[in-house]
N, C-alpha and C positions, 0 to 999 in steps of 0.2 A: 431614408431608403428602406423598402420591408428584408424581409432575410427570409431570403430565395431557400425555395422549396419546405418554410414552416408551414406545420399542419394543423399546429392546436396553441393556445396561447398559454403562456402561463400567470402565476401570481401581480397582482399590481400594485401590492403590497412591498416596501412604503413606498410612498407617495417622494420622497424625494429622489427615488431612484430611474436609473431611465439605461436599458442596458445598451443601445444603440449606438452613444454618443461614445463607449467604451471600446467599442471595435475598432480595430488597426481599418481607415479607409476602403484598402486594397481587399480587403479579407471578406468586406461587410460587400463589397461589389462582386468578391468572387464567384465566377460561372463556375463548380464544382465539376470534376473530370466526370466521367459519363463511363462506367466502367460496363463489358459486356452483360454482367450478371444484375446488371438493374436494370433492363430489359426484359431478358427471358433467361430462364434457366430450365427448361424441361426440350426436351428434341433432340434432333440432330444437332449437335453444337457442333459450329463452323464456323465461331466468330471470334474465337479468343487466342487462338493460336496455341492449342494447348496440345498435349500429345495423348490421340486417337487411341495410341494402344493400351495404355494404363499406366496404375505406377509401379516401379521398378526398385520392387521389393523381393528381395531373395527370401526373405522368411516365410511367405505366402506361400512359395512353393514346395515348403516342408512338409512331408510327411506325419502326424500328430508322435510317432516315435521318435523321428528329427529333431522334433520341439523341445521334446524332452531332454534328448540327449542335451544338443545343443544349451537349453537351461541348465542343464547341470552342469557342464565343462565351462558354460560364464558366472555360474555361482563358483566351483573351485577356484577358477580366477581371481575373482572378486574377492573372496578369502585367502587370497594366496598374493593380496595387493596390485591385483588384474584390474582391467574395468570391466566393468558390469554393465555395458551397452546395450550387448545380446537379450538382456536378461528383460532391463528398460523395455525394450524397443517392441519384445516379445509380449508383454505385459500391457504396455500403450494400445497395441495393436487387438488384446483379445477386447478390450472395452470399446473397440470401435463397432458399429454394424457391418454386414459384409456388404452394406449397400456401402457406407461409409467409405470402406476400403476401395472400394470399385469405384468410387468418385474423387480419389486423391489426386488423381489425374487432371482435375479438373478444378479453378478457381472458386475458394468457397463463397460462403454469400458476404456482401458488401456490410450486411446490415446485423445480421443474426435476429433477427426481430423476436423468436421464440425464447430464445436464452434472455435477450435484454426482457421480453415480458418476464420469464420469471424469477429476474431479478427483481423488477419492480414488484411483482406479487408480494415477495420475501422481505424485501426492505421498505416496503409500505409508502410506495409510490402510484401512481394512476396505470400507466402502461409504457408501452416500449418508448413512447417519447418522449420519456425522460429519464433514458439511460443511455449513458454514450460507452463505448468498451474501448479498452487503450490494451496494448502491450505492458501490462503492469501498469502502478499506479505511475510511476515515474513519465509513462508515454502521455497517460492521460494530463501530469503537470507542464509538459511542455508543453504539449498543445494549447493549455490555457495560456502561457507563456504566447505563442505564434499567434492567437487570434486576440489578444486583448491587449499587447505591448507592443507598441512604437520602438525599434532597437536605437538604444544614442538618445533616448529623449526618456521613456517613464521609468516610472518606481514603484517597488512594492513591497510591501513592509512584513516584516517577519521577527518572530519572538522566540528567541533562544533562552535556553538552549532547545534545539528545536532540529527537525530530521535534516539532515546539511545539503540534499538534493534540491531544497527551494534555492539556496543559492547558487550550486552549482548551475542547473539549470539557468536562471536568472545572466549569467556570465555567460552562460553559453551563449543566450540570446539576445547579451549587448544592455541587457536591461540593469537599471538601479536599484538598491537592495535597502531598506531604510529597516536598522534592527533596533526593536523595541522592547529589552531583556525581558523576562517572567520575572516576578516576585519569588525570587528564592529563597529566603530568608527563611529558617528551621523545616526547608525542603519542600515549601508550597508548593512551587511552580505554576501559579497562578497569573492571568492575566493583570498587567499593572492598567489598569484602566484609567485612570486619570492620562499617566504618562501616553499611553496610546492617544486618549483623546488632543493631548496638546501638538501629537504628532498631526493627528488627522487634521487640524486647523493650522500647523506651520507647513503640508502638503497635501494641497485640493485636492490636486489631480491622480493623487495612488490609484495605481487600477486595483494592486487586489491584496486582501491581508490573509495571510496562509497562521490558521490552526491548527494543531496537530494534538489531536485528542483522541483517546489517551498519549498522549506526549513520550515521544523518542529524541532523546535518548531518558525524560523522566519519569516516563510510567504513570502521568495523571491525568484523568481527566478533566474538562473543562466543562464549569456548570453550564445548562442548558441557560441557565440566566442571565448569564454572564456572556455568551453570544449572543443573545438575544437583544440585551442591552446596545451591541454591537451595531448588528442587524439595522437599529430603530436608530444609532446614532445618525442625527444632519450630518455633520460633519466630513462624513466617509461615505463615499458618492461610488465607491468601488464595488468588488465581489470578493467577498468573503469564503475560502475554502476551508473548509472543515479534513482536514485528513483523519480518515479513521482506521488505518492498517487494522489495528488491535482491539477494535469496538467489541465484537463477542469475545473478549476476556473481563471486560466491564461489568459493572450489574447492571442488568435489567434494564428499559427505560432511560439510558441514558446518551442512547445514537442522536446526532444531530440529523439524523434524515427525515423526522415529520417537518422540520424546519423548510424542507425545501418544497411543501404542500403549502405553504404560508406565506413565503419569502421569495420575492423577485432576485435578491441580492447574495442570495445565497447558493453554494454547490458543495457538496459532499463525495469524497473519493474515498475509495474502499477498494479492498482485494483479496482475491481467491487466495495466496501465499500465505496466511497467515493461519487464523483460528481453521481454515479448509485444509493445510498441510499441502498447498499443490505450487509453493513456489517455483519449480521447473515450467511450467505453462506459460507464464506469463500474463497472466490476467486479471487487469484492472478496471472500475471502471467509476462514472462519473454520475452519482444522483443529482441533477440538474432541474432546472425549466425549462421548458420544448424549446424557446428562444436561442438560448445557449448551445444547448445537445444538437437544434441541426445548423449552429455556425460551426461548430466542430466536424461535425458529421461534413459538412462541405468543403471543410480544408482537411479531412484524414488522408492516408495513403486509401486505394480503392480497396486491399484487402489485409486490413493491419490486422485482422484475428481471423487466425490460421481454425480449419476443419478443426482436426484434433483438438485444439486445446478447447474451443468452441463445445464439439463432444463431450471431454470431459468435466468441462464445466457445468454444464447441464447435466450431466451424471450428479455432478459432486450438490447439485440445487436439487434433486429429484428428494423425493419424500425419504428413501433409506439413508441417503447422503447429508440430509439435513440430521439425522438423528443419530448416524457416524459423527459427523462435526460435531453436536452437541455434546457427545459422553465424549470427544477427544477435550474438550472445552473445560468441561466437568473434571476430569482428568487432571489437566494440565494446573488448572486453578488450585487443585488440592495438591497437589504438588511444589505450588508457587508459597500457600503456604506455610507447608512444612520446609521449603528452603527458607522463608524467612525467620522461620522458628531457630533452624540450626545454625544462620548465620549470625543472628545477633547471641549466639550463643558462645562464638570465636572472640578468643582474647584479640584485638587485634581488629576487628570492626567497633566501629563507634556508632553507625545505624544503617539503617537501609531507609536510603529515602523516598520523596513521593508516595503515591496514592497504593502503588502496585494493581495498577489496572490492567497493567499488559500481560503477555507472555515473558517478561522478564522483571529484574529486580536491578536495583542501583545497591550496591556495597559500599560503603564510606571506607576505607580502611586510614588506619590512624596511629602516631607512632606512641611510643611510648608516656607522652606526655599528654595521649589522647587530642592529639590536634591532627587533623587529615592531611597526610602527608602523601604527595604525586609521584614522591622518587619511591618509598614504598610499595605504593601501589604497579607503578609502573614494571619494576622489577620483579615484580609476583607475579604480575600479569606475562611477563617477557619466559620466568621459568616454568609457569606451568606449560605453556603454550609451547614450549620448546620441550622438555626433559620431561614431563610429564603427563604431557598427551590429552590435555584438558584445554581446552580454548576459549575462554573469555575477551570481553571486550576493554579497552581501557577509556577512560570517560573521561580523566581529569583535568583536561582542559578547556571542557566545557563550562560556563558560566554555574554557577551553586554548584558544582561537580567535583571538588577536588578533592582528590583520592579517591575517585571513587569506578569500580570496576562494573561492569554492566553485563550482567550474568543471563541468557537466555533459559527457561523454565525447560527442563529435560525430564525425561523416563525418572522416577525412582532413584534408580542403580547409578547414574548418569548425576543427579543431584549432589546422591551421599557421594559418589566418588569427587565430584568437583568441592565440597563442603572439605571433604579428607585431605584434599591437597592443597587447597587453601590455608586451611586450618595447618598442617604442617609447616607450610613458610611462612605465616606469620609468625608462629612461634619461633624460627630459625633468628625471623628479624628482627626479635624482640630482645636477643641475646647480644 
C-alpha cells in the first residue's frame, strides 16, 4: 500500500531494508484529518471557528510606560521569590511580529514548512521533507512509538544506561522493551555489538533500536562507525533512532545526520532545549526520509507546533541565532572543562566518567577505600539539594553508574559554587 500524501522518496539503501512492512496496518491505511489551514490560509477565514476579534492579551494594550513599569514590579517579584510570568510573557511577545501577534487568534500552519526548511538547511538535509517537528523530542519518540508499534505484540531494544523516556514511553504504548546494556567497563559506554547482534537474531521482528548519542545519562558519544555497522547489519530489519539532544556539545563531524542522506533505516531526533537554551518552547524534531516524515506528518495532531514557539524557533535558526548558540556552546564547553579539572581535584571523586560530550559530566564519588559508594553519593546529593541550594542529579542506579552524581555544565560562578559544596561534604564524609 503506497503512504498517502508522500511527495519525494527517499534512500534504498540497504537493500535488506523495506520500511512499509514496519508500519502498524491501521496507520499505513490512514486518511489523515484534513485540518482547515491545509487548504487556505489567506482571506476572510470562516472555516475554523476561531475568534474574529483577536487574541486576548492585556499586555498588548499597555502603554510602552505600562511595559516598563509592569517589567519592573515582575522583576521585584521575581527577586522577591514572585513569578516572573509578567516578565516571560512581555519578553515572548516583543520577539513576535505585530502580524504574528494579530494572527494568534487564529490556528497556526499545520506544517511549518519554512522553519522545517531551515532546519534541513542547518542540519544538512535536502528540504522540508525530511523534517517532521514534535512538541520536544519526547513527542517526536512517541509518535515513532504510534506509527511503527503494534501495542501487546512488538519490541524494541534499547541500551542502558540510556535516557529512561524510550521506556517510559514504550509502557505507555503497551509495547516490549528488549535492553541490551553499553559496555561499561572503565566508563566506555559503548555499544556492545556482538551482544546486540545475538539479540537482533534471537528477535526478527524489533521495530526499532533507540541510540542516544551523546549518551544520557553518560555523556558519550557513539562512533559514526559503529552505527553504521548497525545500519548495514541483516539481521535488524528495524529503524534505528539516533537521539542527539546534546550533539552541538560534541566535536565537530560527529552528528549522525548525514546518515539519514544514505540510509533508509535510519532517523535522527534532535532539539531546540539544549545547546539553543530554549527548553520552555518545546521544540523537537525528526531528521527522517520523506517515507517516514509524512507517515508521521499523517498521524500528528493538526496543530502540534504552536505560532510562538515556531516563531522563536526560526529566530533562534536565523543567522545571529546560530552565532548566539555557537559562543553559548563555546562557552559552556570551556566551562565543562574546567568543572572536570576541579572535580577530579576533590578528595572524594574517584573520576568522571564517559566521553564528556554533553552539557554535563558524570561524578564517581567514592568512599574511603576509593570504591564508588551510592549511600555516599546519594546523601551528598539529597544535602546539597536541600541545605545548600545546589541541585544535582543522582545516577547511581544506573548500569556503570554507581556513585555517581550527574552534574549539568553551568555559568562560572554556578560551577565553582557547585565544586565548593560538593567538595565540602565529601570531606564531612570522609570523617
Amino acid at each position: 500500500m503506497p503512504i498517502l500524501g508522500l511527495k519525494a522518496s527517499g534512500p534504498s539503501h540497504p537493500a535488506h531494508f523495506n520500511l512499509e512492512p514496519l508500519i502498524r496496518p491501521n496507520i499505513l491505511a490512514l486518511q489523515p484529518y484534513r485540518c482547515a489551514r491545509d487548504d487556505y490560509s489567506a482571506g476572510i477565514l470562516l472555516d475554523a471557528n476561531e475568534n474574529a476579534i483577536g487574541p486576548a492579551l492585556p499586555i498588548l494594550n499597555r502603554s510602552t510606560d505600562a511595559d516598563a513599569n509592569a517589567n519592573a514590579n515582575a522583576n521585584a517579584n521575581a527577586d522577591a521569590g514572585g513569578s516572573s510570568g509578567a516578565v516571560v510573557a512581555s519578553q515572548t511577545i516583543s520577539l513576535l511580529s505585530d502580524a504574528e501577534i494579530a494572527s494568534l487568534n487564529r490556528y497556526p500552519s499545520p506544517t511549518h514548512d519554512e522553519l522545517k526548511r531551515e532546519i534541513a538547511h542547518f542540519r544538512g538535509v535536502k528540504d522540508e521533507d525530511w523534517v517532521f517537528l514534535g512538541v520536544g523530542s519526547d513527542e517526536v519518540i512517541d509518535m515513532l512509538y504510534r506509527v511503527l508499534c503494534v501495542p501487546g505484540k512488538d519490541v524494541v531494544m534499547t541500551t542502558p544506561p540510556t535516557y529512561g523516556m524510550y521506556k517510559v514511553t514504550a509502557n505507555v504504548n503497551d509495547v516490549g522493551v528488549l535492553e541490551v546494556p553499553l559496555v561499561t567497563e572503565g566508563g566506555a559506554f559503548q555499544l556492545d555489538e556482538e551482544a546486540m547482534d545475538a539479540a537482533f537474531i534471537a528477535h526478527p521482528d524489533l521495530k526499532m533500536l533507540f541510540i542516544c548519542s551523546p549518551g544520557n545519562p553518560t555523556g558519550t558519544l557513539i562512533p559514526i562507525p559503529a552505527i553504521r555497522r548497525v545500519l548495514e547489519n541483516e539481521n535488524f530489519k528495524g529503524v534505528v533512532v539516533v537521539d542527539e539532544a546534546y550533539i552541538d556539545f560534541a566535536p565537530e563531524g560527529t552528528s549522525a545526520a548525514s546518515l539519514v542522506n544514505e540510509y533508509a533505516n535510519v532517523c535522527v531526533t534532535q532539539t531546540l532545549s539544549k545547546s539553543f537554551g530554549l527548553a520552555a518552547i518545546r521544540l523537537g524534531y525528526l531528521l527522517a526520509p520523506p517515507p517516514l516524515v509524512q507517515i508521521l506528518t499523517n498521524t500528528k495532531a493538526p496543530y502540534n507546533v504552536s505560532l510562538p514557539t515556531a516563531s522563536l524557533a526560526a529566530s533562534a535558526l536565523s543567522t545571529q541565532g546560530l552565532i548566539s548558540m555557537s559562543a553559548s556552546v563555546s562557552t559552556l564547553n570551556s566551562n565543562r572543562k574546567e568543572l572536570v579539572s576541579s572535580l577530579l581535584a576533590l578528595p572524594g571523586i574517584g573520576a568522571v566518567l564517559g566521553g564528556n560530550h554533553a552539557n554535563f559530566v558524570v561524578a564517581q564519588v567514592v568512599d574511603s577505600e576509593g570504591k564508588p559508594s551510592n549511600e555516599i553519593a546519594a546523601r551528598v546529593y539529597k544535602t546539597m539539594a536541600e541545605s545548600k541550594g545546589v541541585v544535582v542529579r543522582y545516577r547511581g542506579n544506573e548500569k556503570g553508574c554507581t556513585g555517581c552524581l550527574r552534574i549539568t555544565v553551568g555559568t562560572a560562578e554556578e560551577c565553582d559554587e557547585a565544586v565548593k559544596q560538593l567538595g565540602e561534604l565529601l570531606a564531612q564524609a570522609s570523617k
